[in-house]
N, C-alpha and C positions, 0 to 999 in steps of 0.2 A: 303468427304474431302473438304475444302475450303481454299483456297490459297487467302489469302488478299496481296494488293500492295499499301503502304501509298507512295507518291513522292512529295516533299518539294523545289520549287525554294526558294533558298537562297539568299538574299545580305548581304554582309560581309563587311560593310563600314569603318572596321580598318582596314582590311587586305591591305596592300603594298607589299607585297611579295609571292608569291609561298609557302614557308616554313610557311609565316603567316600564309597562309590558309589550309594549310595540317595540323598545328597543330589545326586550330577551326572544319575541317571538322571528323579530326581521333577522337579526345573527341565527337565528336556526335557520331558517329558510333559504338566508344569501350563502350557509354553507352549506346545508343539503345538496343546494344548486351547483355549488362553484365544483364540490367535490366527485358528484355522483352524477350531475346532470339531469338531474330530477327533476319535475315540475313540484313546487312546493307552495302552498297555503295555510293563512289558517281559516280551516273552516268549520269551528262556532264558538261561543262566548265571547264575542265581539266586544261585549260591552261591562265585563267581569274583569277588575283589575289583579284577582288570584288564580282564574284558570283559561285555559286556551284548549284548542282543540286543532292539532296541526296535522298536514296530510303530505303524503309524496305519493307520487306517481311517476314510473318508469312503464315506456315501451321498447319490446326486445322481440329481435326473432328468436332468440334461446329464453328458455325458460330458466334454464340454470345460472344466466347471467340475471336476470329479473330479481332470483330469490338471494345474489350475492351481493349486487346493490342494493335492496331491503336490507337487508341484514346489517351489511356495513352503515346505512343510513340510521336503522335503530341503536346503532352501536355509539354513534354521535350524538343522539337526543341523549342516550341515556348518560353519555358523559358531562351533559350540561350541566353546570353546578346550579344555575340559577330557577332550573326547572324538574320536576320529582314527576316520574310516570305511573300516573293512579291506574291507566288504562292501555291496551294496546291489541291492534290487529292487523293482521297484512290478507291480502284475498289477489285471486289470481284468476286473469280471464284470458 
C-alpha cells in the first residue's frame, strides 16, 4: 500500500474576502476529488483572505499510479487562474 501527500501553499491575489477564498479554494478541492479521487483539504491559513494552504491524499497499491495522480492533480492547481503556487511538495509512504 502507498499513501501519497501532494501540499500546495497558495496565493490568492483577488481574493478580499473569506467567501472569496472559500469559493477558489472549494472549486480546487470539489475538482481534485471529482477527477482523481483524492481526499482534499485545506489545511492552514484559515483565516487569511490571500493565501491558503491545500492538500491531497491518494491511496494505491502501485506506487506509480500514486505519483501519476499527484502529478496530474499538481497539474490542475497550477492551471488555476485564480491561485499562484508560492510553494509545493508531494512525500510518499
Amino acid at each position: 500500500m502507498v499513501v501519497g501527500l501532494a501540499v500546495w501553499e497558495l496565493l490568492l491575489p483577488g481574493c478580499s474576502s473569506l467567501k472569496e477564498k472559500r469559493q477558489v479554494v472549494k472549486g480546487l478541492k470539489d475538482r481534485l476529488h471529482a477527477r482523481f479521487n483524492v481526499s482534499a483539504a485545506e489545511t492552514d491559513h484559515q483565516d487569511a483572505h490571500g493565501r491558503a494552504q491545500l492538500a491531497a491524499c491518494v491511496v494505491s497499491s502501485d506506487r506509480k499510479h500514486a505519483v501519476q495522480v499527484l502529478q496530474s492533480a499538481d497539474r490542475l492547481v497550477e492551471e488555476e487562474g485564480r491561485a499562484r503556487i508560492l510553494d509545493a511538495y508531494t512525500t510518499f509512504h
